[in-house]
MARLOFI-655867 format. One record per residue (C-alpha): x, y, z; chain. Coordinates in Angstrom, 1 decimal, always signed. Example, Ala and Ser with C-alpha at 12.3 -4.5 7.8 and 13.67 -1.06 7.14 Angstrom:
# residues 2
<pt <+12.3, -4.5, +7.8>, "A">
<pt <+13.7, -1.1, +7.1>, "A">
# end
This chain:
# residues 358
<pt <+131.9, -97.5, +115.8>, "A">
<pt <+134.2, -95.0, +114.3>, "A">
<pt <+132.5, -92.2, +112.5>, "A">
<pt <+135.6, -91.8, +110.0>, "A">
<pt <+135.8, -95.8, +109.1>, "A">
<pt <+131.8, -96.7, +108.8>, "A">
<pt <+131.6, -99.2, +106.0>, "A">
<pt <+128.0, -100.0, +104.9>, "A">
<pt <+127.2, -103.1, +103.1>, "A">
<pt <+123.3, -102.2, +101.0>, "A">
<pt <+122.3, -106.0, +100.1>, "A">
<pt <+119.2, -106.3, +97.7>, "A">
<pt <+117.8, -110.2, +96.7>, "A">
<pt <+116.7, -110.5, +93.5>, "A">
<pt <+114.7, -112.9, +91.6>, "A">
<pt <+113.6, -112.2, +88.5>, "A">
<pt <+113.0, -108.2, +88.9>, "A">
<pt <+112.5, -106.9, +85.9>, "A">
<pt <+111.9, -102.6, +85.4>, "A">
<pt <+111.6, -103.0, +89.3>, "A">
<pt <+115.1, -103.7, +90.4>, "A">
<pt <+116.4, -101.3, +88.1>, "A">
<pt <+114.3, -98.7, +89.4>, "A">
<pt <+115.8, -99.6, +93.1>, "A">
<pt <+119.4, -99.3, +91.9>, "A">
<pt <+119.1, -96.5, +90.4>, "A">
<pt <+117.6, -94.7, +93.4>, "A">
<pt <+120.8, -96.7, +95.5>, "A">
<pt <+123.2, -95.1, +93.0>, "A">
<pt <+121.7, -91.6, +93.6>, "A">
<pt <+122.5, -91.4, +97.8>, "A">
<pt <+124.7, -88.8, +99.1>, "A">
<pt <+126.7, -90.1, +102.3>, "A">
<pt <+129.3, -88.6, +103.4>, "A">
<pt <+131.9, -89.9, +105.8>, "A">
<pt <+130.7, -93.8, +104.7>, "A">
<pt <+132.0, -96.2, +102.3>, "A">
<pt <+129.0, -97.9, +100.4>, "A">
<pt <+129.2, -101.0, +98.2>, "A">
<pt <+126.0, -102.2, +96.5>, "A">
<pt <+125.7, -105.8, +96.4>, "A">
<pt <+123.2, -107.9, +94.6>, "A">
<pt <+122.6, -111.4, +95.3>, "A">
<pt <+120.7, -113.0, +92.3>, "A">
<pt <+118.6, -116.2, +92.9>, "A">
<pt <+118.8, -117.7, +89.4>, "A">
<pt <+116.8, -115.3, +88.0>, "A">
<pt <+115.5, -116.2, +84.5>, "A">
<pt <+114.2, -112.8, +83.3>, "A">
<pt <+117.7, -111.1, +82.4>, "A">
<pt <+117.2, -109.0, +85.3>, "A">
<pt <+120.6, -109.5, +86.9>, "A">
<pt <+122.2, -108.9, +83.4>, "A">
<pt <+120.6, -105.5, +83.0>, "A">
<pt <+121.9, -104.8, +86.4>, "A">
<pt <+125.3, -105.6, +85.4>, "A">
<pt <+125.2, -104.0, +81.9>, "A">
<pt <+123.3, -100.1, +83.3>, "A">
<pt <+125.4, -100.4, +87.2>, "A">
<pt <+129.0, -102.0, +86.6>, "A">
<pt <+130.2, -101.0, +90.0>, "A">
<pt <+127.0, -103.1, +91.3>, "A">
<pt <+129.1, -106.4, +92.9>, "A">
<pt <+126.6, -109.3, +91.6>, "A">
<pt <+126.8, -112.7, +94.0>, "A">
<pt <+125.0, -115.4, +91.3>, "A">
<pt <+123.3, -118.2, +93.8>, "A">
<pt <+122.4, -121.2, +91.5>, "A">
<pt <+119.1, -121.8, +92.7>, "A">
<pt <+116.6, -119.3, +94.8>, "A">
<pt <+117.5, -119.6, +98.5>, "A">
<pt <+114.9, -117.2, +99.5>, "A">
<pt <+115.1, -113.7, +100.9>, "A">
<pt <+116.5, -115.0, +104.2>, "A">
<pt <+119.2, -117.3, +102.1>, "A">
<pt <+120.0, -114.5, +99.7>, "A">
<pt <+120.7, -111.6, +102.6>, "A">
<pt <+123.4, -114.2, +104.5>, "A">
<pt <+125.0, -115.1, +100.7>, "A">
<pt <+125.6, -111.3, +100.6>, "A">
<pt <+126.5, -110.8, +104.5>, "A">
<pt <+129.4, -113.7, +103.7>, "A">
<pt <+130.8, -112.3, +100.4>, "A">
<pt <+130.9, -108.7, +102.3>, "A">
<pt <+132.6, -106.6, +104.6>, "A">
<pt <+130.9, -104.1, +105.9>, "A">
<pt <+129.9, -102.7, +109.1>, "A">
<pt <+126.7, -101.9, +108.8>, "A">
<pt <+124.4, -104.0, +106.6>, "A">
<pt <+121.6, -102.4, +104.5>, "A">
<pt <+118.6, -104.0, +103.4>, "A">
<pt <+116.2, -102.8, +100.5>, "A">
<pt <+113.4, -105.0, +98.2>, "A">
<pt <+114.4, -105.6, +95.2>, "A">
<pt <+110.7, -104.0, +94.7>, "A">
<pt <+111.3, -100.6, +96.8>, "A">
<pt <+112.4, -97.1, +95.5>, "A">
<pt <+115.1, -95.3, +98.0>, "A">
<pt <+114.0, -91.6, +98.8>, "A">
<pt <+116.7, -89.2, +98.3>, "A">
<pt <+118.6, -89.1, +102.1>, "A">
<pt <+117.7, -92.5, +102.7>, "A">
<pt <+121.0, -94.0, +103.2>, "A">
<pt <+122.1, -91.3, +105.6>, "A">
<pt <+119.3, -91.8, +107.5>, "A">
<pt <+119.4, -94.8, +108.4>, "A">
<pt <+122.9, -95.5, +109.1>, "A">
<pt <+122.9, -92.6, +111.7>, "A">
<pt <+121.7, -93.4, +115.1>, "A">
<pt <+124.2, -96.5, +114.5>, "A">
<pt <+127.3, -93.6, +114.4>, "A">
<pt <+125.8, -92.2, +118.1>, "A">
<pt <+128.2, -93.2, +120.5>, "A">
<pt <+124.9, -93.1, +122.9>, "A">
<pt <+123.2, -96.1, +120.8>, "A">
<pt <+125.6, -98.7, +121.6>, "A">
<pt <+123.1, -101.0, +122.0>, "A">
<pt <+121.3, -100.5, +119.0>, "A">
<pt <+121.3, -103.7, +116.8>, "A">
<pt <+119.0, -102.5, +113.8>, "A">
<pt <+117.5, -99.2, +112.4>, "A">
<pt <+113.9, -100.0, +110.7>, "A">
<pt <+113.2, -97.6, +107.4>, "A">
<pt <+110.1, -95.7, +106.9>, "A">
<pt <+108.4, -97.7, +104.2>, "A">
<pt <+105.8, -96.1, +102.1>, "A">
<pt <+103.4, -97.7, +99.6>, "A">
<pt <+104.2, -97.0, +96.3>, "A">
<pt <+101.4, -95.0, +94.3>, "A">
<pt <+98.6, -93.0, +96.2>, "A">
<pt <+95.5, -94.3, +97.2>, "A">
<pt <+91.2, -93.2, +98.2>, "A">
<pt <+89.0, -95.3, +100.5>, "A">
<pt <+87.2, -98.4, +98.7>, "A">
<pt <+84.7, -99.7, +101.2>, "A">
<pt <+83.6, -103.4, +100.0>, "A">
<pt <+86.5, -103.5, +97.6>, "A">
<pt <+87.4, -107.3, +97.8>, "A">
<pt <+90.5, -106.7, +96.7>, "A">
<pt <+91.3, -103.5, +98.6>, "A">
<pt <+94.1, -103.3, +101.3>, "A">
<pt <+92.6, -103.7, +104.4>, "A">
<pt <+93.4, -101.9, +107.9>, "A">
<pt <+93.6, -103.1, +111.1>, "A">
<pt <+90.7, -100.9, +112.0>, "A">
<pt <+88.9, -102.5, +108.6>, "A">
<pt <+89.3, -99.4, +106.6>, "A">
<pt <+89.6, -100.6, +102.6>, "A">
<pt <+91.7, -98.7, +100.1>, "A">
<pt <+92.5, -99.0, +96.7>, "A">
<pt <+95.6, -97.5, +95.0>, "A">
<pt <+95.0, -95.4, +92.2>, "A">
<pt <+95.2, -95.5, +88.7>, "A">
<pt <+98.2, -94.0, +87.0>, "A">
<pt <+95.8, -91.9, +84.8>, "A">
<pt <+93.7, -90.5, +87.8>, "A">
<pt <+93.5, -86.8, +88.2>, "A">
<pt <+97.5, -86.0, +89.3>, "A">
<pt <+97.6, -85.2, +93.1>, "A">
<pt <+94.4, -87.1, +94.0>, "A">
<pt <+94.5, -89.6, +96.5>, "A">
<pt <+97.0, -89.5, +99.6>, "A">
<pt <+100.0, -91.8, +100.7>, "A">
<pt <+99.6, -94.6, +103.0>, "A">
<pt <+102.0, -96.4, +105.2>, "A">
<pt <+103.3, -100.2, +104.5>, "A">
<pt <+105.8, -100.5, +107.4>, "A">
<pt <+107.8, -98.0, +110.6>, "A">
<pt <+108.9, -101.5, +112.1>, "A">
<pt <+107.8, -105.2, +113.2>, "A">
<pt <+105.4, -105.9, +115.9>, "A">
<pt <+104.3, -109.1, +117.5>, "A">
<pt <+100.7, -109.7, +118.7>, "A">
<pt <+99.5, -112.2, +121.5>, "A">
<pt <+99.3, -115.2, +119.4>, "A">
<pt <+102.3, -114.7, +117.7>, "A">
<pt <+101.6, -112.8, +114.5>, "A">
<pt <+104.1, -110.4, +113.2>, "A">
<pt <+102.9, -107.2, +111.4>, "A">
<pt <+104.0, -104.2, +110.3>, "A">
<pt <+103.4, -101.3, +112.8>, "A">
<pt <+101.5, -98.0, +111.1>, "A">
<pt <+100.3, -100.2, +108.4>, "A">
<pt <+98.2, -98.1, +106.5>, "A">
<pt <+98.1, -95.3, +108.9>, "A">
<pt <+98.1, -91.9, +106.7>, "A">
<pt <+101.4, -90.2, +106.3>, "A">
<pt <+99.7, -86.6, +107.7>, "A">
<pt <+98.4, -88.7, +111.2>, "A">
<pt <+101.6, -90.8, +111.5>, "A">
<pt <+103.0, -91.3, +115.4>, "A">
<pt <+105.4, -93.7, +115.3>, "A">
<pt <+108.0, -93.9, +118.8>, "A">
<pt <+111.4, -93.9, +117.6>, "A">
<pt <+111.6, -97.7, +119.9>, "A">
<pt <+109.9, -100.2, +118.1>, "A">
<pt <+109.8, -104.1, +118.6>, "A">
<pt <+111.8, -105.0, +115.5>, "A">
<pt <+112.7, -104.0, +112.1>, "A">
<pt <+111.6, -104.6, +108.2>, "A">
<pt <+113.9, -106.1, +106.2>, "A">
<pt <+112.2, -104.1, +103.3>, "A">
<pt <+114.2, -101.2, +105.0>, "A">
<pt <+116.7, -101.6, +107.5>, "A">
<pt <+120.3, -101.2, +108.3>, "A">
<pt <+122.0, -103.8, +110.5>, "A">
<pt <+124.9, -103.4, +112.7>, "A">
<pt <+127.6, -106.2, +112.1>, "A">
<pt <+129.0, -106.6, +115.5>, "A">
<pt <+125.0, -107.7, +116.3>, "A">
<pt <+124.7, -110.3, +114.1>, "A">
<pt <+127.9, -111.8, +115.2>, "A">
<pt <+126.2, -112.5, +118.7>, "A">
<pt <+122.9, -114.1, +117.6>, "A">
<pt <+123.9, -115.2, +114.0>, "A">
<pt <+122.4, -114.2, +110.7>, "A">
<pt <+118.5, -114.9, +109.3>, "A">
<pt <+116.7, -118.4, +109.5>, "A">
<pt <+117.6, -119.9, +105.9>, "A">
<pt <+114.8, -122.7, +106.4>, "A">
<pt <+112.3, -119.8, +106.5>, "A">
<pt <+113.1, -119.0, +103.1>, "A">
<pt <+110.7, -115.6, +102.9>, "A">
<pt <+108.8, -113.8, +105.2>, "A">
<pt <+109.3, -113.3, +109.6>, "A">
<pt <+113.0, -114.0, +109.1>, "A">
<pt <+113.0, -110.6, +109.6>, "A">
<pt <+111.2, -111.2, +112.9>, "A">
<pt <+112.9, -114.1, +114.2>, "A">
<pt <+116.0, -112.0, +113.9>, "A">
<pt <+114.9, -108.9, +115.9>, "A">
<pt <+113.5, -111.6, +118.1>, "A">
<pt <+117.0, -113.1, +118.9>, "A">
<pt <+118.7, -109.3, +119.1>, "A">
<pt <+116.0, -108.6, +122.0>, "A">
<pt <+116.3, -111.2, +123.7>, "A">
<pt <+120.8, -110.7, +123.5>, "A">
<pt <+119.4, -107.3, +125.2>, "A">
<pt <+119.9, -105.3, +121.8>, "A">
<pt <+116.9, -103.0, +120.7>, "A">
<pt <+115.8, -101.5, +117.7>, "A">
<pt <+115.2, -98.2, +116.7>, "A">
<pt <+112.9, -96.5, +114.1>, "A">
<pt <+114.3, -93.6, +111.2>, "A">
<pt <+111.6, -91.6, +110.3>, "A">
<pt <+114.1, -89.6, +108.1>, "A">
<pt <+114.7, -92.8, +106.1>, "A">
<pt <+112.1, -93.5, +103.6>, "A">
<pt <+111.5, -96.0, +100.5>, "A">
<pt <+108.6, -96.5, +98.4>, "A">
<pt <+107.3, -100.4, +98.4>, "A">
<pt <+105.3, -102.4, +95.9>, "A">
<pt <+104.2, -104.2, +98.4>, "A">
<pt <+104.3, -108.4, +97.5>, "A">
<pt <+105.0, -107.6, +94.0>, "A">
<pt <+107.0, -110.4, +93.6>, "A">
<pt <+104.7, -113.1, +95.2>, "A">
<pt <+101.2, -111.8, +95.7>, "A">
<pt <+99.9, -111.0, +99.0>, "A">
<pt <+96.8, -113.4, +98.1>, "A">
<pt <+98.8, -116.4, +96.7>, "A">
<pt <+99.3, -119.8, +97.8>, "A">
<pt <+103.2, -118.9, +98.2>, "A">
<pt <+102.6, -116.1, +100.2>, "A">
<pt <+99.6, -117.5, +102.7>, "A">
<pt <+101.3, -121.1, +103.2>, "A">
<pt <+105.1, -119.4, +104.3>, "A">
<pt <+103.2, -117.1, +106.8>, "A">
<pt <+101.1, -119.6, +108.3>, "A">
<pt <+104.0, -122.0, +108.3>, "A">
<pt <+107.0, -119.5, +109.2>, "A">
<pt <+104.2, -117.4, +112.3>, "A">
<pt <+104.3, -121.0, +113.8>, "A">
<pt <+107.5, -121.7, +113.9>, "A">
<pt <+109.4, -118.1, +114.7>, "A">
<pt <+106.9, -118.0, +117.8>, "A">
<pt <+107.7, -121.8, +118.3>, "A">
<pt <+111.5, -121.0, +119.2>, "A">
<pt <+111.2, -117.4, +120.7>, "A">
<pt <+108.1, -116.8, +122.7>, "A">
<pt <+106.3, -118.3, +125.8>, "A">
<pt <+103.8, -121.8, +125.5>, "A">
<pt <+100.8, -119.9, +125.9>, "A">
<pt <+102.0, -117.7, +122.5>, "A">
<pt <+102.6, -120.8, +120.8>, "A">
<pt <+99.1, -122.6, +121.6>, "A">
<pt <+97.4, -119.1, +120.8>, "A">
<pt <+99.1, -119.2, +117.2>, "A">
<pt <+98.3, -123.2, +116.2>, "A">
<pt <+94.6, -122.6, +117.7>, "A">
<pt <+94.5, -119.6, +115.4>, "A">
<pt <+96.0, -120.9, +112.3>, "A">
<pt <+93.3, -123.4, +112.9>, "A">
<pt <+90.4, -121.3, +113.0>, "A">
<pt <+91.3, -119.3, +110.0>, "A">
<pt <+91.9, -122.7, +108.5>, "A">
<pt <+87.6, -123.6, +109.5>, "A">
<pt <+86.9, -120.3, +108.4>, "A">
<pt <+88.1, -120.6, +105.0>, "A">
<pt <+86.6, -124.5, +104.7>, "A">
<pt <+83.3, -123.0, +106.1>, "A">
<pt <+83.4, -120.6, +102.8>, "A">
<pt <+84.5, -123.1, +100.4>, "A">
<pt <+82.0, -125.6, +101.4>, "A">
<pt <+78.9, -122.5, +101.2>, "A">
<pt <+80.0, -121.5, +97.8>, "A">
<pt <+81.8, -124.4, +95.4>, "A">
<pt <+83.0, -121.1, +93.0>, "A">
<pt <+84.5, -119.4, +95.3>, "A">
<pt <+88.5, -120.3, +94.1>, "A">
<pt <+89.7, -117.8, +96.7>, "A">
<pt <+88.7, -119.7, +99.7>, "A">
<pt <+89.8, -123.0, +98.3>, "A">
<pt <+93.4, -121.4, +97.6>, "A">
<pt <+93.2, -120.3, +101.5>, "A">
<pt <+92.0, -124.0, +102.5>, "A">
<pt <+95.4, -125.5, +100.3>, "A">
<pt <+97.6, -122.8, +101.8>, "A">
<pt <+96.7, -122.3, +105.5>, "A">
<pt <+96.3, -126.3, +105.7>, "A">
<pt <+99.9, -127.5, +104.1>, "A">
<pt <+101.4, -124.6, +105.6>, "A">
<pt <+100.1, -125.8, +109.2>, "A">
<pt <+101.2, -129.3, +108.5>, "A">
<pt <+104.4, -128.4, +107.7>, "A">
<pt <+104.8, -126.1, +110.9>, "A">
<pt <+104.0, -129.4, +113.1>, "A">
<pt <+106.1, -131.2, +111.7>, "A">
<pt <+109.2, -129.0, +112.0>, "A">
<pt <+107.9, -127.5, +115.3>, "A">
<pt <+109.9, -129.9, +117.5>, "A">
<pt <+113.5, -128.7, +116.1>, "A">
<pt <+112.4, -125.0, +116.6>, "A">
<pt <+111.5, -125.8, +120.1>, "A">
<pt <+114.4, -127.8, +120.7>, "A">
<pt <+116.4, -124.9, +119.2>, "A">
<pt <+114.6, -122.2, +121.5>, "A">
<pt <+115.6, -124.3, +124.7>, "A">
<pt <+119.2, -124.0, +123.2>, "A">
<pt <+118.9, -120.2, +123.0>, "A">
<pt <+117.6, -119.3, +126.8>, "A">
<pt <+120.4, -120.5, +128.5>, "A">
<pt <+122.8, -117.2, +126.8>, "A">
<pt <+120.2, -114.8, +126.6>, "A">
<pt <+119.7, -112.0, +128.8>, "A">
<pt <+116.4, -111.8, +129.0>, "A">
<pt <+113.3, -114.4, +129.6>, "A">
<pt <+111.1, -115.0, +126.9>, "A">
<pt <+108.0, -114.0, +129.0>, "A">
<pt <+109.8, -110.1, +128.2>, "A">
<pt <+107.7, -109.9, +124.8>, "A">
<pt <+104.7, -108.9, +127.2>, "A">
<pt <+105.6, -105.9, +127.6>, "A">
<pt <+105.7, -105.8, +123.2>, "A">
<pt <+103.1, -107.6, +122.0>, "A">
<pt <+100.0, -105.7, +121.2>, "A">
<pt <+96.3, -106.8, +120.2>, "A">
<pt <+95.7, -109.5, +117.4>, "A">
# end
């Protein structure tokens, strides 16, 4: 890729932002990148909040793609791929704040003539606000290691609290659950490798000539592990991924949705199902509907023990249409799968040698 012609493409989906989107352009509009073209584009999915005419009135040299309806994060991102031109595509939440040298950053190791190969650059992706350690908080973010915290409140003590880690790139486990890797590790203990299985598409720049080979995100996915399917797909072409410490953003994370809702638990259950469905081995795929399943008698366990409990009924609803809809459509992501082996370069028993413990 030419260092003097590199044209990047920053796509952000929004629905209904409000202050949030603002504050995400207006960090866009503040990068310093020399020796690359950058054209902001914002693909609106009918909001109804007056956020995409804010956006227009404040940024005027923002290009706005209206969709009539919402067509998802996944649907929005391809709008905005079609209706652009450049070669390296940039992905932001409409909910995330771009630290100062965050463009740069993570459009570089795509200029090294050495990184040929590399498909996607994954952002470091901060949670926004600082936060202290809140054991038996039931509404506390919760580490893989089971260590609670709690963001802080905007009138604490200034300085108090430290920064945590949402996302340095995607990871799949044995049953076929993507996650972010370092999530909640502490900034000051952070050891991230600069490979990494796949990238967040809260933070991460995509090389063109890539996506031409494997095709763009899942549309019927609508939100959430498009992202993963994606980097899926690019490993298995033979592209990899790389990691930009250098390129940061601060992320509300699931402001938009809620990472309790009904929205948010249904489309992971549904959407874990079927991205390990088309990509990854039979023993993946039986790991991930046996442990939908048990999560699912888990939560019906709870909400049979205690008839108040609303949260375990929501998690009952969610996990169990979202596991009926993954059946149903399993066959045509299978089917699609079988489609895919024949052209790629590597067997689908590779994600071994990626998948870490659930």
């Amino acid at each position: 890729m030419p260092h003097d012609t590199l044209r990047a493409t920053v796509i952000v989906v929004n629905f209904n932002g409000g202050a949030f989107v603002l504050e995400c352009i207006e960090s866009l509009s503040q990068q310093k990148t020399p020796g690359v073209d950058v054209e902001v584009v914002v693909v609106d999915n009918a909001s109804t909040d007056g956020s995409d005419r804010e956006i227009a009135q404040f940024y005027p040299d923002v290009r706005i793609i209206r969709s009539p309806k919402n067509i998802g994060f996944a649907g929005g991102v391809n709008l905005g791929i079609a209706n652009s031109t450049g070669d390296v595509i940039v992905l932001i939440n409409n909910d995330a704040v771009a630290a100062p040298g965050f463009l740069s950053s993570i459009v570089a190791p795509l200029l090294d003539d050495g990184n040929d190969r590399v498909a996607a650059v994954t952002a470091r992706i901060l949670l926004s606000g600082r936060f202290i350690p809140a054991p038996g908080s039931p509404t506390a973010y919760v580490s893989a290691s089971g260590q609670r915290w709690e963001r802080v409140a905007r009138n604490a003590t200034p300085g108090s609290g430290i920064a945590l880690i949402n996302s340095t790139g995607n990871q799949v486990s044995r049953s076929g659950n993507g996650r972010d890797r370092s999530w909640l590790d502490t900034t000051d203990d952070e050891k991230s490798p600069v490979d990494v299985f796949g990238f967040s598409g809260g933070g991460a720049a995509i090389r063109r000539a890539a996506l031409d080979t494997v095709g763009l995100f899942d549309e019927r996915l609508f939100m959430y592990y498009e992202d993963t399917d994606l980097a899926w797909r690019l490993r298995r072409a033979g592209w990899t991924v790389q990691y930009a410490q250098g390129a940061t953003v601060w992320h509300r994370h699931a402001a938009s949705s809620g990472i309790r809702s009904p929205f948010f638990l249904r489309h992971n259950v549904r959407n874990r199902i079927l991205v390990t469905a088309r990509n990854g081995t039979l023993r993946m795929l039986v790991s991930a509907v046996a442990r939908t399943g048990g999560s699912l008698l888990k939560a019906i366990r709870r909400a049979l023990a205690n008839r108040d409990d609303a949260d375990a009924r929501v998690q009952v609803r969610a996990t169990a249409l979202g596991l009926v809809q993954a059946l149903v459509m399993i066959p045509g992501y299978v089917s699609d799968g079988r489609l895919r082996d024949a052209g790629s370069r590597l067997p689908r028993s590779f994600i071994t040698d990626w998948t870490v413990d659930d």
